[in-house]
N, CA, C and O atoms as CSV, one atom per row, in Angstrom:
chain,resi,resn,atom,element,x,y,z
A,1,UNK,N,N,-112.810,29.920,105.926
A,1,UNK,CA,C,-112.595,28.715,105.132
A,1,UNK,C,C,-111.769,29.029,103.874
A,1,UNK,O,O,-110.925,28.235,103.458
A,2,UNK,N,N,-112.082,30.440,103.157
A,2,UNK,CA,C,-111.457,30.509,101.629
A,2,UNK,C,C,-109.822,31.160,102.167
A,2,UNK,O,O,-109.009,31.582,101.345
A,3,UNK,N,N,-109.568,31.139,103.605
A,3,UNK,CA,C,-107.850,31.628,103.971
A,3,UNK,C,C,-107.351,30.213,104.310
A,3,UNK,O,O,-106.197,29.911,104.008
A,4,UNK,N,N,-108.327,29.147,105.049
A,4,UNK,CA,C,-107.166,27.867,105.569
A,4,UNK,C,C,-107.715,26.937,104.703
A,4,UNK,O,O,-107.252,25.855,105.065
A,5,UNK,N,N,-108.530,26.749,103.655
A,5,UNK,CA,C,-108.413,25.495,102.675
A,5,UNK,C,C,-107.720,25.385,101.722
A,5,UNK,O,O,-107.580,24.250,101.267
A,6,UNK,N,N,-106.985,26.599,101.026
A,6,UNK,CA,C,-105.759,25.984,100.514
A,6,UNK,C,C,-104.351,26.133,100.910
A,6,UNK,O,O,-103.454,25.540,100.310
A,7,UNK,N,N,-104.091,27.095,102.139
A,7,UNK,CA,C,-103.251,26.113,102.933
A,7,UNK,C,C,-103.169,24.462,103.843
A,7,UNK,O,O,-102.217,23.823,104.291
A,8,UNK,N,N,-104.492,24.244,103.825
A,8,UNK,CA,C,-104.480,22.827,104.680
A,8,UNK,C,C,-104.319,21.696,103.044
A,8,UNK,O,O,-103.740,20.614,102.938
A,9,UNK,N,N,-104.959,22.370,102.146
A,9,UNK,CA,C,-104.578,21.315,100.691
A,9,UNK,C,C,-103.609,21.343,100.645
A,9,UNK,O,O,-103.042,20.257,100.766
A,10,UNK,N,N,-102.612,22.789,100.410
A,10,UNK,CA,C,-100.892,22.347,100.348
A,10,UNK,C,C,-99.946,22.061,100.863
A,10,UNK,O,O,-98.821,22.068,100.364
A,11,UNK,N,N,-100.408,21.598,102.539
A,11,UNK,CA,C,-100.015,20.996,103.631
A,11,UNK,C,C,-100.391,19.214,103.337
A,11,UNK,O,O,-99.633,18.273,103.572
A,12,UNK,N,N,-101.666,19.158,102.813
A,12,UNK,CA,C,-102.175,17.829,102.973
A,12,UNK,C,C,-101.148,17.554,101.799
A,12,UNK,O,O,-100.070,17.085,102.164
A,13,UNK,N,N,-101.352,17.816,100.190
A,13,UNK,CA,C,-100.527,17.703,99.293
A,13,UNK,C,C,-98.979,17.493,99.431
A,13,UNK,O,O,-98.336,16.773,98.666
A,14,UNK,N,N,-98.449,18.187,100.473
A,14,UNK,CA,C,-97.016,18.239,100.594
A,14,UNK,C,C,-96.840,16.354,101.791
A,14,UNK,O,O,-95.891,15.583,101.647
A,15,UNK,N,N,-97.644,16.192,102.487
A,15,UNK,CA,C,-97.437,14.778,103.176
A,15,UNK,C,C,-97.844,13.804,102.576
A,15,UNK,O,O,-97.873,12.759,103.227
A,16,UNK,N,N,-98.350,13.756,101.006
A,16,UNK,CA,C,-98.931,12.652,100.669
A,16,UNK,C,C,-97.256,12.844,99.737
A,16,UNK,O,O,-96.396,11.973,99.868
A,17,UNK,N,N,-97.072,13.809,99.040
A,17,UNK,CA,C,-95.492,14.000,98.284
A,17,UNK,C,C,-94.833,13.017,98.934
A,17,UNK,O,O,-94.551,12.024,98.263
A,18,UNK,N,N,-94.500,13.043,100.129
A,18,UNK,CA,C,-93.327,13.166,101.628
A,18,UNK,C,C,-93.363,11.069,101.503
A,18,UNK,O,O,-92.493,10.202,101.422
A,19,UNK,N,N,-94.633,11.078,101.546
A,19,UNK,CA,C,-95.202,9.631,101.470
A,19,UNK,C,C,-94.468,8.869,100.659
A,19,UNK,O,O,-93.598,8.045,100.940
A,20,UNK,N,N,-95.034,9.327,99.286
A,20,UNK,CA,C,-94.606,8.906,98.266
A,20,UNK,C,C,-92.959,8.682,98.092
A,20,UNK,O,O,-92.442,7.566,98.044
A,21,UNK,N,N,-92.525,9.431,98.040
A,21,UNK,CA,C,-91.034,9.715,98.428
A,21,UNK,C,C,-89.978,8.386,99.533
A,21,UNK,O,O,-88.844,7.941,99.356
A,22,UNK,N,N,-90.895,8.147,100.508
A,22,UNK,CA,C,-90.492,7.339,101.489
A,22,UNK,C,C,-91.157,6.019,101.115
A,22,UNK,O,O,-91.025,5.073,101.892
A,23,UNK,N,N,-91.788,5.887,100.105
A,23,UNK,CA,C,-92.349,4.398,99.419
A,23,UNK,C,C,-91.418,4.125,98.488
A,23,UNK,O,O,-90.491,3.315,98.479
A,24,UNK,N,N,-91.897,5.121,97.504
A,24,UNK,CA,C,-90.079,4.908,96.539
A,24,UNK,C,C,-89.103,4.406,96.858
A,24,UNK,O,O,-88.622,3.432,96.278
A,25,UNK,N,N,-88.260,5.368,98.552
A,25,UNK,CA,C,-87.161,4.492,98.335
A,25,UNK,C,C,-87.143,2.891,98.794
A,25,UNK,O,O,-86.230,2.082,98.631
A,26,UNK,N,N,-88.590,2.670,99.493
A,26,UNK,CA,C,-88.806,1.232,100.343
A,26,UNK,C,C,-88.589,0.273,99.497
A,26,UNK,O,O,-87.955,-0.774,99.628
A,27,UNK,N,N,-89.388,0.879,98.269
A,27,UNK,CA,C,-89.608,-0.316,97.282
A,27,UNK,C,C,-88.252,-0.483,96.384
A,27,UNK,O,O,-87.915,-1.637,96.119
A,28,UNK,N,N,-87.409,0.658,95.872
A,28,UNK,CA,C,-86.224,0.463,95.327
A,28,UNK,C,C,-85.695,-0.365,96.191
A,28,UNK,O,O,-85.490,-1.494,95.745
A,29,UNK,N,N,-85.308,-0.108,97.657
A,29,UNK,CA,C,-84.464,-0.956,98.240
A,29,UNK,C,C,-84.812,-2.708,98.069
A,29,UNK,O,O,-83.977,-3.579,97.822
A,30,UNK,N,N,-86.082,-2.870,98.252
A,30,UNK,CA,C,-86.769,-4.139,98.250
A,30,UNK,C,C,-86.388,-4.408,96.378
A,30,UNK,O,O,-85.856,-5.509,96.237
A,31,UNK,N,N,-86.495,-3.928,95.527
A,31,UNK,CA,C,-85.694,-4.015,94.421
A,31,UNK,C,C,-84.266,-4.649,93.827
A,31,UNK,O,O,-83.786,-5.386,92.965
A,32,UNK,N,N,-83.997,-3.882,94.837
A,32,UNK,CA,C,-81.788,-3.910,94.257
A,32,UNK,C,C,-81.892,-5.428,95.327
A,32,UNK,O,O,-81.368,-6.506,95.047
A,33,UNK,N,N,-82.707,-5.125,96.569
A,33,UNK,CA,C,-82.087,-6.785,97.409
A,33,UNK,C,C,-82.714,-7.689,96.289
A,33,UNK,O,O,-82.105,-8.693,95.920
A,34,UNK,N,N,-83.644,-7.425,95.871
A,34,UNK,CA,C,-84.207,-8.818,95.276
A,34,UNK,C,C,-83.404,-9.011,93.468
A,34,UNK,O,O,-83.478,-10.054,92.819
A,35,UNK,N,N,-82.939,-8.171,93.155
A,35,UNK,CA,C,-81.597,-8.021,91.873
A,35,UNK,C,C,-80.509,-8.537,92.593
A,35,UNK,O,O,-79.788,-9.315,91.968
A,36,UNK,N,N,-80.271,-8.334,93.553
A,36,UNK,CA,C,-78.941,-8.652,94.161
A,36,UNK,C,C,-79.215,-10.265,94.304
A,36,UNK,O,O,-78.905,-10.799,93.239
A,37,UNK,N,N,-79.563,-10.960,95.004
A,37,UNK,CA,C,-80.396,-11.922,94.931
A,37,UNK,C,C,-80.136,-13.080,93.881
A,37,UNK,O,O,-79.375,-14.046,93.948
A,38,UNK,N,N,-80.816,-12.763,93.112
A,38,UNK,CA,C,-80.602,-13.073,91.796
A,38,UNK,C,C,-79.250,-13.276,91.165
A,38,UNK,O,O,-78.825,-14.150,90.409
A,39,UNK,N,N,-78.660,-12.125,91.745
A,39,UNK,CA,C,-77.308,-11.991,90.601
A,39,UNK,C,C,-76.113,-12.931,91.073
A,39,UNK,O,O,-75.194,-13.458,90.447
A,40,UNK,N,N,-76.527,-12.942,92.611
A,40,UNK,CA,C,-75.250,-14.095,93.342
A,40,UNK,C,C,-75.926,-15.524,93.309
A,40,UNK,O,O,-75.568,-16.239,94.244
A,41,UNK,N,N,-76.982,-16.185,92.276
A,41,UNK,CA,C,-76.682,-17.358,91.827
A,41,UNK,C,C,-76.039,-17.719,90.957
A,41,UNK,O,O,-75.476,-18.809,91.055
A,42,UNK,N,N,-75.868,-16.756,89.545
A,42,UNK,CA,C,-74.848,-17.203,88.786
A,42,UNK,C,C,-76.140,-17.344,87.735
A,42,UNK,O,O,-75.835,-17.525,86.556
A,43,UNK,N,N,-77.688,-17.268,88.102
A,43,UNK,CA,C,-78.254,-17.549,86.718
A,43,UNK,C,C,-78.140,-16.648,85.941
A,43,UNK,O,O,-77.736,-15.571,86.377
A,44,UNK,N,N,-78.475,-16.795,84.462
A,44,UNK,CA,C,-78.275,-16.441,83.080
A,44,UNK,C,C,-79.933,-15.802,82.598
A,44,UNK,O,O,-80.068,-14.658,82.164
A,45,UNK,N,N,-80.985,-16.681,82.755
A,45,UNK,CA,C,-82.364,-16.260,82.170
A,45,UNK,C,C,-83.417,-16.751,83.004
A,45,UNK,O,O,-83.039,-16.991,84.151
A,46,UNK,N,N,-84.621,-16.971,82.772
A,46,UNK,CA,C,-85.513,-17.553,83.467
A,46,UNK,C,C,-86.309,-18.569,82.615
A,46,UNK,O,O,-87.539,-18.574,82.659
A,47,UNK,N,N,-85.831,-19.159,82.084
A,47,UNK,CA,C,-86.227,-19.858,80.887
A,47,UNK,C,C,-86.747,-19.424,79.719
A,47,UNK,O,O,-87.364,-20.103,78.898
A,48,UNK,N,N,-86.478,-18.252,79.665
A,48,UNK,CA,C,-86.354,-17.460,78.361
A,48,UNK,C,C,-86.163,-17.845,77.164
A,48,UNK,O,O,-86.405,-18.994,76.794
A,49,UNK,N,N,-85.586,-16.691,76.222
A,49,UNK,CA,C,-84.843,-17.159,75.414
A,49,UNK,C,C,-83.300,-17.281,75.588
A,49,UNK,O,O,-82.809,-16.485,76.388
A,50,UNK,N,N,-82.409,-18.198,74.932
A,50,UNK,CA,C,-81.364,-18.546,75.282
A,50,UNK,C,C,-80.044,-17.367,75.280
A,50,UNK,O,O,-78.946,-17.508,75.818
A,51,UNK,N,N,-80.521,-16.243,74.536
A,51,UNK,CA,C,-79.813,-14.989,74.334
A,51,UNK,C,C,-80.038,-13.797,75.523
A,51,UNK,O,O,-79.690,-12.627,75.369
A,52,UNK,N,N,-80.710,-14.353,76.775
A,52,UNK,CA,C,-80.655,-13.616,77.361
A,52,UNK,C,C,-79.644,-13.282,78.498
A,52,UNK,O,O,-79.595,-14.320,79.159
A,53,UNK,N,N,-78.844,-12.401,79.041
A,53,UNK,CA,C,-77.359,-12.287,79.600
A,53,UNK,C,C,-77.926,-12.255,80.841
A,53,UNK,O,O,-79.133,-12.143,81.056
A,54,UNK,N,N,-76.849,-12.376,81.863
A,54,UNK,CA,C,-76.999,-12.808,83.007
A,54,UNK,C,C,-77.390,-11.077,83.798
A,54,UNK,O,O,-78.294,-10.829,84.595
A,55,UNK,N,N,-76.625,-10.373,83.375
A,55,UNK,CA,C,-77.025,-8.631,83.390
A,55,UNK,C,C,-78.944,-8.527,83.177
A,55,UNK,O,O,-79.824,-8.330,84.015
A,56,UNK,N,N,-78.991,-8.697,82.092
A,56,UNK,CA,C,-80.315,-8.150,81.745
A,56,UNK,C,C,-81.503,-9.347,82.604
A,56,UNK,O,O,-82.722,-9.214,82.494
A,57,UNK,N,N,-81.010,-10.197,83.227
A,57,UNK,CA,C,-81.598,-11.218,83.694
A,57,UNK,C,C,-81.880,-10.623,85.368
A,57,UNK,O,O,-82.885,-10.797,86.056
A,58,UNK,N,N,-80.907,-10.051,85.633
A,58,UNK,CA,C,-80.728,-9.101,87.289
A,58,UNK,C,C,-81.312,-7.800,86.811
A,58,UNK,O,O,-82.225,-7.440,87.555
A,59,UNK,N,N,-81.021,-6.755,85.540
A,59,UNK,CA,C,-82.189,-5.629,85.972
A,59,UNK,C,C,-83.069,-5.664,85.516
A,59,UNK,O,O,-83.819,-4.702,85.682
A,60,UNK,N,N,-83.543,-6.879,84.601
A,60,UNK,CA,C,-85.335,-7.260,84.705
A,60,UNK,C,C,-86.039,-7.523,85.720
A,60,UNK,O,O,-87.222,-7.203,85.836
A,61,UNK,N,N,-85.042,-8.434,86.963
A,61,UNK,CA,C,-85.453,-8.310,88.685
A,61,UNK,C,C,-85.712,-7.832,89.201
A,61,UNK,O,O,-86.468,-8.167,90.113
A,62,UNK,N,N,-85.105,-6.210,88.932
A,62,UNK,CA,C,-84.906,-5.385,89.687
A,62,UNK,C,C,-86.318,-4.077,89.256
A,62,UNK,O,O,-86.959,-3.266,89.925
A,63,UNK,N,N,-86.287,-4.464,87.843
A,63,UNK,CA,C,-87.437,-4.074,87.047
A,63,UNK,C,C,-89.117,-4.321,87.176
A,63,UNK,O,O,-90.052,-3.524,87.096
A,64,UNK,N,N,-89.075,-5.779,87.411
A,64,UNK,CA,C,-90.034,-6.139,87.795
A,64,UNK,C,C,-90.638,-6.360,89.554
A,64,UNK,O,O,-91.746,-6.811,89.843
A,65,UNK,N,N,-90.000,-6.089,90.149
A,65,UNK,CA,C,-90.202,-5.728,91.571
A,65,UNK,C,C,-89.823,-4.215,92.056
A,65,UNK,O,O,-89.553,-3.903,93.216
A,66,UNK,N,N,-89.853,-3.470,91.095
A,66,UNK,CA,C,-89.781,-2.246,91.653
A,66,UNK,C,C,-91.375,-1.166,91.285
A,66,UNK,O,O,-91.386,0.054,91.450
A,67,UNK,N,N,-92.326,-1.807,90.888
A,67,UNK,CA,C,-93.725,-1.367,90.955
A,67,UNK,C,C,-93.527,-0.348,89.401
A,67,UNK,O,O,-94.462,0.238,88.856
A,68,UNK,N,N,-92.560,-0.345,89.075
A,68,UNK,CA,C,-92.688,0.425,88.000
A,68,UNK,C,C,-91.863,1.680,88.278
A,68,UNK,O,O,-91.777,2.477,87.343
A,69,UNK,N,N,-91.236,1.980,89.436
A,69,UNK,CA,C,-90.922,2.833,89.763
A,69,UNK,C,C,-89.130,3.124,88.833
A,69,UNK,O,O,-88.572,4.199,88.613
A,70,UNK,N,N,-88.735,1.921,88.538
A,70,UNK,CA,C,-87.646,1.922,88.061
A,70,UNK,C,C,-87.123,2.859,86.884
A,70,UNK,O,O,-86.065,3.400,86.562
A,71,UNK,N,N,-88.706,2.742,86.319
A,71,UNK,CA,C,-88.359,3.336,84.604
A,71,UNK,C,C,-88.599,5.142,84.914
A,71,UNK,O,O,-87.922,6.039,84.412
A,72,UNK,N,N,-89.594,5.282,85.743
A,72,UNK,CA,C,-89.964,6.941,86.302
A,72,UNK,C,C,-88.413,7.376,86.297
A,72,UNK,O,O,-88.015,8.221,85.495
A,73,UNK,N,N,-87.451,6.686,87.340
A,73,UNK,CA,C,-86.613,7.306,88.108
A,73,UNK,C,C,-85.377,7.658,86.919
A,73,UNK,O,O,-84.714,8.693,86.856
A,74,UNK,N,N,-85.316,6.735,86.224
A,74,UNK,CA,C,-83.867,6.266,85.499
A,74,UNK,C,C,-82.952,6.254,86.316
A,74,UNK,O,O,-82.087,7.126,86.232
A,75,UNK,N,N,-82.884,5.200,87.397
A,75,UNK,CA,C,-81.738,4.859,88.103
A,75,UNK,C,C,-80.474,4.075,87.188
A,75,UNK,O,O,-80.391,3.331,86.211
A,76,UNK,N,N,-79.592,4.728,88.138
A,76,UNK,CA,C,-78.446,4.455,87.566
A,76,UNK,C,C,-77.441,3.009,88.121
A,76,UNK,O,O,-77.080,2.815,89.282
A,77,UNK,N,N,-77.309,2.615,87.588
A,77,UNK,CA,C,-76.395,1.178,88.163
A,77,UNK,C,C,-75.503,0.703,88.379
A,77,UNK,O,O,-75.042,0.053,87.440
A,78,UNK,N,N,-74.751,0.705,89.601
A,78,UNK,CA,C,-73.701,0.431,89.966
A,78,UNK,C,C,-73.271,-1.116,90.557
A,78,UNK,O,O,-73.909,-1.869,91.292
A,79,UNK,N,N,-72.089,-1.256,90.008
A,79,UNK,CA,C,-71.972,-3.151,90.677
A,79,UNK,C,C,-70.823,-2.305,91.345
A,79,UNK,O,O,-70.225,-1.285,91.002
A,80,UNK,N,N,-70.748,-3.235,92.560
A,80,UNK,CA,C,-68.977,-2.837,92.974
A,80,UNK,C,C,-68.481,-1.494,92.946
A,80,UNK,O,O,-67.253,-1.513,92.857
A,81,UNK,N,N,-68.941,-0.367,92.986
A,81,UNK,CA,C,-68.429,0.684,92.730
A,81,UNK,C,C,-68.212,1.511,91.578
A,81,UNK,O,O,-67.817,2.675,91.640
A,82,UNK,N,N,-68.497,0.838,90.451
A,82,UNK,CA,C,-68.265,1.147,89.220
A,82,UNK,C,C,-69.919,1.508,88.580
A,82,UNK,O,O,-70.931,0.842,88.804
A,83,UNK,N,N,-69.818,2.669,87.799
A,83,UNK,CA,C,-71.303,2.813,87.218
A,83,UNK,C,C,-71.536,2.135,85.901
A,83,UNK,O,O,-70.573,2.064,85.137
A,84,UNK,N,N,-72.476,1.719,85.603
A,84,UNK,CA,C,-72.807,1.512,84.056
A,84,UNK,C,C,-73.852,1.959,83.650
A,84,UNK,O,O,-74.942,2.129,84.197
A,85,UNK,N,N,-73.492,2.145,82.681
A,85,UNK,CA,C,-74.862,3.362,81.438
A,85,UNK,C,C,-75.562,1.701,80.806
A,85,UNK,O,O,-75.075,0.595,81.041
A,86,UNK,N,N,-76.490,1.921,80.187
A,86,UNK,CA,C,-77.434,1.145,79.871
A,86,UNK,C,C,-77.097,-0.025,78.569
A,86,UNK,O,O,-77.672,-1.051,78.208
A,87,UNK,N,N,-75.962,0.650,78.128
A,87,UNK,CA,C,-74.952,0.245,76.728
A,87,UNK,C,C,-73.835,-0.583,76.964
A,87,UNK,O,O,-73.392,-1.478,76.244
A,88,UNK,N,N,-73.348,-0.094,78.289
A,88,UNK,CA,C,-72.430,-0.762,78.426
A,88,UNK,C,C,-72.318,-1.921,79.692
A,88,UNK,O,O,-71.306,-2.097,80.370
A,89,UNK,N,N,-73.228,-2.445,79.793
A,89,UNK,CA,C,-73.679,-3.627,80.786
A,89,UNK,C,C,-72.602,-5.115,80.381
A,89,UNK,O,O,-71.860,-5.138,79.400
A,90,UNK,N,N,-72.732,-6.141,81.275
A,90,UNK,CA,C,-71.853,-6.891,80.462
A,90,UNK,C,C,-72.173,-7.908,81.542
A,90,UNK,O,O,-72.651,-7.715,82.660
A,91,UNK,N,N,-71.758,-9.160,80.883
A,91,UNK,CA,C,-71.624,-10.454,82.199
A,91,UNK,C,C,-71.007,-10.353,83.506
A,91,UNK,O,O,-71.337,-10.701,84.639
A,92,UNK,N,N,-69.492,-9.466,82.729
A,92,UNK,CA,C,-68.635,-9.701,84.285
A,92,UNK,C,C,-68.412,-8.850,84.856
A,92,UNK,O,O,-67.284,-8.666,85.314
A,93,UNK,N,N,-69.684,-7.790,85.086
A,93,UNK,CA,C,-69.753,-7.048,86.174
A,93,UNK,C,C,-70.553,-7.593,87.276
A,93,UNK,O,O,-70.909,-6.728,88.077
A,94,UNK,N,N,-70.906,-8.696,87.516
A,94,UNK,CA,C,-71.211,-9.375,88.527
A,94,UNK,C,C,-70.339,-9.907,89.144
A,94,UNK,O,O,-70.659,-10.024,90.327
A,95,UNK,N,N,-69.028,-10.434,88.833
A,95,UNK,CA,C,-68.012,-10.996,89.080
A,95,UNK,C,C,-68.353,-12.468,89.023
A,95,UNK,O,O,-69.419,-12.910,88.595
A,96,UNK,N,N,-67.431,-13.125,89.455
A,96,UNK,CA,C,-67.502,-14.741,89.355
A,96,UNK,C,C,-67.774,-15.652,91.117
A,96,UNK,O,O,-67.953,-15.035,92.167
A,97,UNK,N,N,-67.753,-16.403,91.055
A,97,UNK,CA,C,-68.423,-17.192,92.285
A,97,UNK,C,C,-67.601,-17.016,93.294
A,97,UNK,O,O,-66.420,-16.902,92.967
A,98,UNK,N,N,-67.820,-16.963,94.305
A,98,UNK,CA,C,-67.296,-16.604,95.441
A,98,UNK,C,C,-67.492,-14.821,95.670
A,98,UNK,O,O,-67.970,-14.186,96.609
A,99,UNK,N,N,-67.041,-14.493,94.689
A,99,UNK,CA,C,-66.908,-12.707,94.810
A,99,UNK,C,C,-67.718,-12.004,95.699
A,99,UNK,O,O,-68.813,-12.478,96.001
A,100,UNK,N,N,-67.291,-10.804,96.223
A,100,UNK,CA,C,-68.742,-9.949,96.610
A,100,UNK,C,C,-69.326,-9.286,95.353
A,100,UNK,O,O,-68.786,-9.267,94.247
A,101,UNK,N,N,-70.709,-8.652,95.741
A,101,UNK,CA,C,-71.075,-8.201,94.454
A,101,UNK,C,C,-71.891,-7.067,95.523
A,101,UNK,O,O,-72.675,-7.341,96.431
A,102,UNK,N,N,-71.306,-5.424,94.973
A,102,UNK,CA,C,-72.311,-4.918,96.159
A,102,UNK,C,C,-73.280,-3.936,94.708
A,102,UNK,O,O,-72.632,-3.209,93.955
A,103,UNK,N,N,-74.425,-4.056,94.587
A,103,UNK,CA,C,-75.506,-3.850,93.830
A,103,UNK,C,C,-76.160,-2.159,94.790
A,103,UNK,O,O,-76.548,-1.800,95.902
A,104,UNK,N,N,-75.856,-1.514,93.146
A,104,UNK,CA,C,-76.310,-0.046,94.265
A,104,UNK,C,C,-77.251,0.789,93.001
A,104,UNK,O,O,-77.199,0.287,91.878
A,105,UNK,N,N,-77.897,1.753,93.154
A,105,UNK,CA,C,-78.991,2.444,92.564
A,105,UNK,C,C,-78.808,3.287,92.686
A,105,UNK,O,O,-78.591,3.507,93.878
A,106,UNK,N,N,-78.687,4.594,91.752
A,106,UNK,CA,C,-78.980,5.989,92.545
A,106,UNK,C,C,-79.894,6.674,91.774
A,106,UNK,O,O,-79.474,7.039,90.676
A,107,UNK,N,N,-81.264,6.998,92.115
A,107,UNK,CA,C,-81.705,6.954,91.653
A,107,UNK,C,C,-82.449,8.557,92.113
A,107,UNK,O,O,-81.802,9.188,92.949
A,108,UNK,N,N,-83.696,9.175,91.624
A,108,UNK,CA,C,-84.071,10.389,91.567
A,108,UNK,C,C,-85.655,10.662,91.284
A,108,UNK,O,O,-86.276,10.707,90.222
A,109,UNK,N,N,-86.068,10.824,92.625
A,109,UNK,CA,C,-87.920,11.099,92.503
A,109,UNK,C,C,-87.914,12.358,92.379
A,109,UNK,O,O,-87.240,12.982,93.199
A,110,UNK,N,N,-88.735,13.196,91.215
A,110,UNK,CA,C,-89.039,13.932,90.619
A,110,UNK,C,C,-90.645,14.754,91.624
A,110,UNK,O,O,-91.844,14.714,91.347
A,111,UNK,N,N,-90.134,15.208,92.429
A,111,UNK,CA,C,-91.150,16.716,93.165
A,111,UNK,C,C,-91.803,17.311,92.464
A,111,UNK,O,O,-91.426,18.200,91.700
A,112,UNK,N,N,-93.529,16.670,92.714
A,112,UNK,CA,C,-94.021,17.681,92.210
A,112,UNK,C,C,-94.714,18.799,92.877
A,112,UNK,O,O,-95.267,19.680,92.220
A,113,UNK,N,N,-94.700,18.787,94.021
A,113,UNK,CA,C,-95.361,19.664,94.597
A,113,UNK,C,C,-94.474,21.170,94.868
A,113,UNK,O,O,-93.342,21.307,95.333
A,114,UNK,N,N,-95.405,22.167,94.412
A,114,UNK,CA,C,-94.219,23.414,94.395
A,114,UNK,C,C,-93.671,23.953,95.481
A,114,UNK,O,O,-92.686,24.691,95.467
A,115,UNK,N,N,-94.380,23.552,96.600
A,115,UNK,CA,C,-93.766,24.216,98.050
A,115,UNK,C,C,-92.292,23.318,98.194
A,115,UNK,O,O,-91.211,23.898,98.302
A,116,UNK,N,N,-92.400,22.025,98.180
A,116,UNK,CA,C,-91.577,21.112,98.232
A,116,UNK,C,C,-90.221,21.382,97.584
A,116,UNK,O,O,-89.081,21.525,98.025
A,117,UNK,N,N,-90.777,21.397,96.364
A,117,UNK,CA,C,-89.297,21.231,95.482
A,117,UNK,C,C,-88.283,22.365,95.325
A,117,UNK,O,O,-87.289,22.365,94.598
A,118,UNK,N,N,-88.802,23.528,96.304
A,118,UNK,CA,C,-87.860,24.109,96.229
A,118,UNK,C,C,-86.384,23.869,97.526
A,118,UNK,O,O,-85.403,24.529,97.871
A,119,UNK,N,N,-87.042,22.441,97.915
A,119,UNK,CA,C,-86.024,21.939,99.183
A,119,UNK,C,C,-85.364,21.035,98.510
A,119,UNK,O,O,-84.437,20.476,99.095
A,120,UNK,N,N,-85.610,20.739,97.401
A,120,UNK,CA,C,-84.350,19.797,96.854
A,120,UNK,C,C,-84.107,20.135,95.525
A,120,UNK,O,O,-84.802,20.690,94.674
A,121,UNK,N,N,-82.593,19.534,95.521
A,121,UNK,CA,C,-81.492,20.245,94.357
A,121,UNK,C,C,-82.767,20.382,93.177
A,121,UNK,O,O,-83.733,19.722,93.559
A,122,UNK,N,N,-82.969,20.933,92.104
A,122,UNK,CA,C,-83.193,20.327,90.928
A,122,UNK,C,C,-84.705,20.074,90.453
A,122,UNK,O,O,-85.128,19.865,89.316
A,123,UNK,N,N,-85.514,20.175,91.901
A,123,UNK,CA,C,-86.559,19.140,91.983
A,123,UNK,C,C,-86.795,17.823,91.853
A,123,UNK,O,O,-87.677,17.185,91.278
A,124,UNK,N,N,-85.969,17.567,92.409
A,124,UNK,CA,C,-85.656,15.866,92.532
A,124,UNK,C,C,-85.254,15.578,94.112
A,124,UNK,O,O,-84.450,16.284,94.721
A,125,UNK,N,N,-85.850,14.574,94.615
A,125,UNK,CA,C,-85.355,13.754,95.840
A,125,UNK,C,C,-84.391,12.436,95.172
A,125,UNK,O,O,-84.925,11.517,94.552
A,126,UNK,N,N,-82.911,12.514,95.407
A,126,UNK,CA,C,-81.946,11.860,95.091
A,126,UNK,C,C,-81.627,11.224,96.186
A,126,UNK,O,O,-81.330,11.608,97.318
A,127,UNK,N,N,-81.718,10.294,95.743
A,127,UNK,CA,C,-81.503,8.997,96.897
A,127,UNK,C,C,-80.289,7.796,96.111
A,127,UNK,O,O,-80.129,7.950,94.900
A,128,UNK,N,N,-79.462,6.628,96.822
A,128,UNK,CA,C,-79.497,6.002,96.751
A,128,UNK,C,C,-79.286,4.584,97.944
A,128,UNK,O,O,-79.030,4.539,99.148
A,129,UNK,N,N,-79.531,3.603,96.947
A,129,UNK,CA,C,-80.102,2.118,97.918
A,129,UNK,C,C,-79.020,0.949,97.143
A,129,UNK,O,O,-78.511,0.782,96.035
A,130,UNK,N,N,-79.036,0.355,98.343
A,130,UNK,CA,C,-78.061,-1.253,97.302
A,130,UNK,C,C,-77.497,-2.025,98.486
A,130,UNK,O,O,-77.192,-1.412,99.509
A,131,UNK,N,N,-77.329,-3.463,98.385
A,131,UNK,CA,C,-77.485,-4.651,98.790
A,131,UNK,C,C,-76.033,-5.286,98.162
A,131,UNK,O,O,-75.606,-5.281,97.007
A,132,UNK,N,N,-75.463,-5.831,99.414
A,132,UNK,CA,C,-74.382,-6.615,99.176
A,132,UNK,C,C,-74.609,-7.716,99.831
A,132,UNK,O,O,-75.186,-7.909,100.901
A,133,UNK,N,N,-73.811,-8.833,98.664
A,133,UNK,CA,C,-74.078,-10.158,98.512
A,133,UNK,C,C,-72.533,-10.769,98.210
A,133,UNK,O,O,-71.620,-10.152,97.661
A,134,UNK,N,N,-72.490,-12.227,98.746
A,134,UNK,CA,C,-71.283,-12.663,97.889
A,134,UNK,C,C,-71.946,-13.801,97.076
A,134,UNK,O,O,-73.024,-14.162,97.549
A,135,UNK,N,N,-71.555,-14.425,95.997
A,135,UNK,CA,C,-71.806,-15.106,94.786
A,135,UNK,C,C,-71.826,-16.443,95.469
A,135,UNK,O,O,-71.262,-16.730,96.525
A,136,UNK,N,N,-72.471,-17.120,94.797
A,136,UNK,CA,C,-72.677,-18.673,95.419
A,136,UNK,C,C,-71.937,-19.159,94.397
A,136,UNK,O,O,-71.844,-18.554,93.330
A,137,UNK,N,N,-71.220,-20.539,94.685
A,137,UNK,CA,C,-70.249,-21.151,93.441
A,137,UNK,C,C,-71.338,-21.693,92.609
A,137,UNK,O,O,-72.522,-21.898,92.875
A,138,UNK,N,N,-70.839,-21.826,91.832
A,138,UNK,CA,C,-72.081,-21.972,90.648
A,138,UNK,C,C,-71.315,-22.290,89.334
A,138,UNK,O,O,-71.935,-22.455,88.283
């Protein structure tokens, strides 16, 4: 028992990791579609306050349907091909009505298990997910 119980723990430990990992990206994806979503109506807030931008209105979406997982990862955000840092967000990277808008994430789950992480770069499982949409006239 004291030779296979903590190999069967760091076997059991390493598939609950593996788990986790493959929820993450379920739920990011279910994320960016449901930001994406959002972003090809053209709304601005949710009856907010009136200062809120049509940007911060899509990654509060994306924020609030991602279980929390969003803020762990610090995914990064891409509209269309182009990245944006957190500063430099803006209205018309959604584009205007009709447009496509392809909404992408790349984002990075952090390994903690030590057998594991020595299989990915960094200790990180780097993934990304994203959802294309075209804009409704609006």
């Amino acid at each position: 028992m004291a030779i296979i119980a903590p190999v069967l723990m760091l076997v059991l430990v390493g598939i609950i990791e593996m788990s986790m990992m493959f929820f993450a990206t379920l739920t990011m994806q279910y994320a960016v579609r449901e930001g994406a979503r959002y972003a090809i109506t053209g709304r601005a807030n949710d009856g907010g306050t009136s200062t809120q931008q049509r940007y911060a209105s899509v990654i509060a979406k994306i924020r609030d349907n991602s279980l929390g997982m969003y803020e762990r990862m610090n995914c990064i955000v891409s509209v269309n091909g182009k990245s944006y840092a957190s500063t430099s967000y803006s209205n018309a990277m959604f584009g205007g009505a009709g447009d496509m808008v392809v909404l992408q994430l790349d984002c990075a789950w952090p390994v903690t298990t030590p057998l594991l992480s020595t299989f990915f770069t960094g200790g990180k499982n780097s993934f990304a997910v994203g959802a294309t949409m075209r804009n409704e006239y609006f």
